[in-house]
Structures are given as structure tokens and as C-alpha cells.
C-alpha angles and dihedrals in degrees: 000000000000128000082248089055097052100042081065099039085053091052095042099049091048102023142087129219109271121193103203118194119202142226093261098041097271123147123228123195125114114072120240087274097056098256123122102282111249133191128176106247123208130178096195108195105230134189112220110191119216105188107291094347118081118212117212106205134145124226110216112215147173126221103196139167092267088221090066097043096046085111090048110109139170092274099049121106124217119206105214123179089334094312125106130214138185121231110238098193150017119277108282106215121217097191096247089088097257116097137181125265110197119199146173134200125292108269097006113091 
């Protein structure tokens, strides 16, 4: 199996189907090899101190193959399970050739 492979069989085993627009309309949902385009999602819990308050939020992500997200930009939206999300930032890239996706939800920046 090739690093490629098993960037895809990774992805496939753990993640869910995802449906990005972009910026200019374009619809974004089959992967660079055809197949419905997937991302692990994850929705960690997090505790952000401000001086003596605590502040209890999530912070929705995507973890995606980064050959099939190179068009996904900060004002793109993902549909996932029925919900839809805003990226709030660019790709970030990791060098194994996956790369995080954050996110937030639609209309709540």
C-alpha cells in the first residue's frame, strides 16, 4: 500500500461523507480520485480562562486528505450530517499530506 493509499483508507475507515461550497458557488464533494469526498470530524470540548472566569466552548474541525481541500478557503461552508459550518481558516497543512479544517457554525463566528 502506498502513503496515498493509506491516507484514503485512513479517511474512509474513520470519516463521514462532507459536501464544501466555495466561495464562488462551486461544489465540492468527490475526492481527487472520484469517490464521495470524506473528513473526520471532531467537535473537542475546551476550557479558555479570562482572568478569574472560565469559558466552556467546542471547536468544531476537519481532519481531510489535503489533495482533495487545496480549493477550500475561509469563506467556504461544509454540510456535515445536515449541519452546516463555516471554515475559519485556511487548511492548515501537517506534512503527511492530511491537514485540519476549523470550523465554526454556520452564522456564529
Amino acid at each position: 500500500m502506498t502513503v496515498k493509499e493509506d491516507l484514503y483508507s485512513y479517511v474512509n475507515t474513520f470519516g463521514q461523507v462532507i459536501k464544501f461550497t466555495l466561495p464562488d458557488g462551486t461544489i465540492l464533494d468527490k475526492d481527487s480520485q472520484g469517490q464521495p469526498l470524506k473528513g473526520i470530524f471532531d467537535n473537542a470540548y475546551f476550557l479558555v480562562e479570562i482572568g478569574d472566569m472560565d469559558l466552556d466552548n467546542t471547536q468544531p474541525r476537519l481532519t481531510c486528505v489535503e489533495a482533495d481541500v487545496t480549493n477550500v478557503s475561509k469563506e467556504s461552508t461544509v454540510e456535515i450530517n445536515g449541519y452546516t459550518y463555516e471554515v475559519t481558516k485556511k487548511p492548515q497543512t501537517d506534512g503527511t499530506g492530511m491537514c485540519q479544517i476549523l470550523l465554526s457554525k454556520h452564522g456564529k463566528l
